[in-house]
C-alpha positions, -999 to +999 in steps of 0.1 A: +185-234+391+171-252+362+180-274+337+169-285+302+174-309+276+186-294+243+192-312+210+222-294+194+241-315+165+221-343+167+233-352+202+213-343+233+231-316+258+221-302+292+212-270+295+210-246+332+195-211+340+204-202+371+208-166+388+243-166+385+239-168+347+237-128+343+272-124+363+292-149+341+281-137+312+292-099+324+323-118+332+331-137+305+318-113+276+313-078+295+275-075+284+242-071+301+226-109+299+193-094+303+192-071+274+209-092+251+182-118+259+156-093+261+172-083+225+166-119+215+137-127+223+115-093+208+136-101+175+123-139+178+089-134+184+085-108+159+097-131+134+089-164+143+077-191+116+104-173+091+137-186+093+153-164+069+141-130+085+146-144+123+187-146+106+182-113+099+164-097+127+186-111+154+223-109+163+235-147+163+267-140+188+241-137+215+225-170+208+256-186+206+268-167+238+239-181+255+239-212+242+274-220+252+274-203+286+241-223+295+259-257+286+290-245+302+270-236+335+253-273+333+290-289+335+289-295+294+321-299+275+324-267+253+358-256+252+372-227+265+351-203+245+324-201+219+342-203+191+356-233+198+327-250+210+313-239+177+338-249+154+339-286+176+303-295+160+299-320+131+271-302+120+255-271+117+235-259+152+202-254+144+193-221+156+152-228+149+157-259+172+173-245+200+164-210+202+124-219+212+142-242+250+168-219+255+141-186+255+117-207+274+143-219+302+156-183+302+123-165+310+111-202+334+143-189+355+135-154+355+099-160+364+089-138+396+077-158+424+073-132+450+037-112+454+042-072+456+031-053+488-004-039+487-001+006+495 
């Protein structure tokens, strides 16, 4: 499990990866985690430094899926969905800002630690 420290709204929020992640977010939304994120990222590294093509390239209802089921899994107070977690903000939330920690926390959780077996 691992946790970071997000800035969304001006206000600091936790933020966990864990591998239970993927099976709540089947639950919850009845998508593959790893594709959409998979989905995410590609469209966000072939994009990045352009905020108005990243916008375009990449479905936002999997960042905000993300986003919300990350602070939800890190005992956050987000409502009972992301709509109204979304709608709860002062603010708008910064996708530029908080994309970058919640790619690198994804893929820092995902990170392999075992060695394969030589043939």
């Amino acid at each position: 499990m691992i946790e970071k420290k997000v800035i969304v709204d001006g206000k600091e929020h936790t933020f966990r990866s864990s591998a239970l992640l993927p099976k709540l977010y089947r639950a919850r939304f009845g998508r593959d985690m790893v594709a959409d994120m998979r989905k995410l990222a590609k469209a966000y590294k072939e994009t990045q430094g352009d905020e108005e093509k990243m916008l375009e390239a990449f479905d936002l209802e999997i960042f905000e899926r993300a986003a919300w089921l990350m602070m939800k899994h890190a005992g956050e107070d987000v409502g009972e969905d992301p709509d109204e977690w979304l709608l709860s903000l002062d603010g708008a939330f910064s996708v530029y800002e908080a994309l970058p920690s919640i790619l690198e926390l994804w893929n820092l959780n995902n990170k392999t630690t075992s060695v394969p077996r030589k043939k």
